[in-house]
Phi, psi and omega in degrees: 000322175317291201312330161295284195301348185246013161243024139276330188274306189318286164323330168289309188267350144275000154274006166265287173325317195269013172277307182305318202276328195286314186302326161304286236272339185278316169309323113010298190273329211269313192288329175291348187241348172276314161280011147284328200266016196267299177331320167300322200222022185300323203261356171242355188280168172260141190293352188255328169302299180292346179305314213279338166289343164285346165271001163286001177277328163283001160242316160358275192317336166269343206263340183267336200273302198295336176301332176276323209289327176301313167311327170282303209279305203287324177300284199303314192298299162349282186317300167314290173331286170294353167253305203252011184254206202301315195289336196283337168273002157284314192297318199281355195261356163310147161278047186227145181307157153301357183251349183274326177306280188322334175283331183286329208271339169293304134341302198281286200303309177275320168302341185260337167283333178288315202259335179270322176303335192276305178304323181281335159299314194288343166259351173294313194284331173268324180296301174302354148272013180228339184283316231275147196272164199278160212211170168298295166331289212237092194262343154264345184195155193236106178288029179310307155327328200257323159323285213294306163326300185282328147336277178339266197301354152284348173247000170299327205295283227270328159250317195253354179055199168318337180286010174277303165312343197255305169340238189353284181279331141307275198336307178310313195280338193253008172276306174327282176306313174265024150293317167316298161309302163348291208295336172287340188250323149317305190310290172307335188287311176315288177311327177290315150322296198283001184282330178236358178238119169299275190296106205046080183265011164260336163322313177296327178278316176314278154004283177314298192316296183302314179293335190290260185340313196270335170299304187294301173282044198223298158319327142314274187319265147016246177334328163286314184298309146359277181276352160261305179305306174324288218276327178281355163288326172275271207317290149004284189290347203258333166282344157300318199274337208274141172281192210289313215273349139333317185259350170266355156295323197293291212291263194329353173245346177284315173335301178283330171272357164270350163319283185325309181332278164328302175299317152313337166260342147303313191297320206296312185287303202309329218259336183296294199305320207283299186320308173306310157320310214264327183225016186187047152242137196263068194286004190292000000 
C-alpha cells in the first residue's frame, strides 16, 4: 500500500512540477543568450541597452528562487489537504496505518526536494555554458564553466587526494538529512497548528514554524559561539599537533556529526509528528 500512496503522491505533483522545470530551463535559455549577447556587443550597444539586459540576470535569480518557493507550497499544501482540511477524513478511512500515510508523504517531499535541487544545478551549469560569449571554436556553447570546474577540482584533487572521494558524499549525505529535517519540521509545524487551532490551521502551522525556526537559529547561534570560544584554541592546537591526513580525518568526521545532528532532529520531530497523528487529531 505505501508503494500506491506514494505513486499517487508522485503523480500529483508531476502535473504540476513540470510547468515549473519547463519555465526554469526556458527562462534559463532566454537569460543565458540575452547575456551573452549583452557580453558580446556591450562595447558596440548604448550603455543603457546593456545595463538593461544585463540586469536580467537579477529577476533569472528570483525566477529559480520563485521556482522552488512553488514546489514547497505544492508538497507541504499536499501534505496540509490530505491530513487536515475536508479531504483529511477521506485519507483517515483508508485501510492503511497512519504512519504508513506520514512515511509516503515523507518520502514524496525528498523526492522532489532531491529533484528541484537537481533541476536547479542543471540550469545553472546550462546558463554558463551558453552565457560566455561564442568563440571560432565554441560558436553555440562555450565550456568555458566546465574548463574552469575541472581547473577547481584538479587542485581540490591535488590537495585533498582520495580523501575527496569521501567529502562528496558526506556532502551529498549531510544535504540530503538536513532536507530531511526541513521536511519534519514543516511536517511538525503543520500538525502542531491543526492541533491546537480549530480554526485557520494553517496560519497557525505556519506561525508554530517561523517560531520554531527563529528558536532553533538563536540556539544555533548560541551554541557555535558557545563552542568556538571553548573550542577553537584546542582545536586550533589539536590541528596544529596533526598530520595532514589527520586533519583531513578530523574535517570528514565533523561532516558526519553535523549530519548525526540533523539525522537526530528528524528522528525527534518526526516521532512528535507521528504521535499527534495517531492521538490528538483534530479534523473539527
Amino acid at each position: 500500500m505505501f508503494r500506491k500512496l506514494l505513486k499517487y503522491d508522485l503523480a500529483y505533483v508531476w502535473r504540476w512540477w513540470w510547468i515549473v522545470a519547463v519555465a526554469l530551463v526556458g527562462a534559463t535559455l532566454l537569460g543565458a543568450f540575452l547575456l551573452r549577447g549583452t557580453l558580446a556587443a556591450a562595447e558596440e550597444l548604448q550603455a543603457l541597452l546593456a545595463i538593461v539586459c544585463g540586469l536580467y540576470f537579477v529577476p533569472y535569480v528570483l525566477a529559480m528562487g520563485a521556482g522552488t518557493l512553488v514546489t514547497t507550497i505544492l508538497l507541504y499544501w499536499r501534505f496540509y489537504s490530505h491530513f487536515f482540511s475536508d479531504q483529511g477524513y477521506l485519507t483517515f478511512t483508508l485501510p492503511v496505518k497512519r504512519r504508513t500515510l506520514l512515511l509516503s508523504k515523507i518520502c514524496n517531499e525528498l523526492i522532489w526536494h532531491v529533484a528541484q535541487g537537481i533541476l536547479l544545478v542543471l540550469c545553472i551549469l546550462l546558463f554558463f555554458l551558453i552565457a560566455p560569449p561564442a568563440t571560432a571554436e565554441y560558436p553555440v556553447i562555450n565550456p568555458m564553466l566546465f574548463q574552469a570546474l575541472g581547473n577547481v577540482f584538479s587542485a581540490l584533487w591535488e590537495g585533498f587526494g582520495a580523501m575527496l572521494l569521501l567529502y562528496v558524499p558526506e556532502l551529498m549525505l549531510l544535504l540530503l538529512c538536513a532536507t530531511l529535517f526541513q521536511i519534519c519540521l514543516v511536517h511538525f509545524c503543520i500538525t502542531v497548528g491543526a492541533v491546537i487551532a480549530k480554526k485557520w490551521k494553517l496560519l497557525a502551522g505556519i506561525g508554530i514554524y517561523y517560531g520554531v525556526n527563529s528558536v532553533l537559529s538563536l540556539a544555533t547561534q548560541l551554541l557555535f559561539g558557545l563552542a568556538g570560544g571553548l573550542m577553537f584554541p584546542g582545536l586550533v592546537a589539536i590541528l596544529g599537533k596533526c598530520t595532514l591526513t589527520e586533519g583531513k580525518v578530523l574535517f570528514a568526521m565533523l561532516f558526519l556529526l553535523v549530519t548525526l545532528v540533523f539525522l537526530t532532529l528528524s528522528v525527534f520531530f518526526y516521532c512528535i509528528t507521528q504521535d499527534k497523528l495517531d492521538h490528538k487529531l483534530n479534523l473539527a
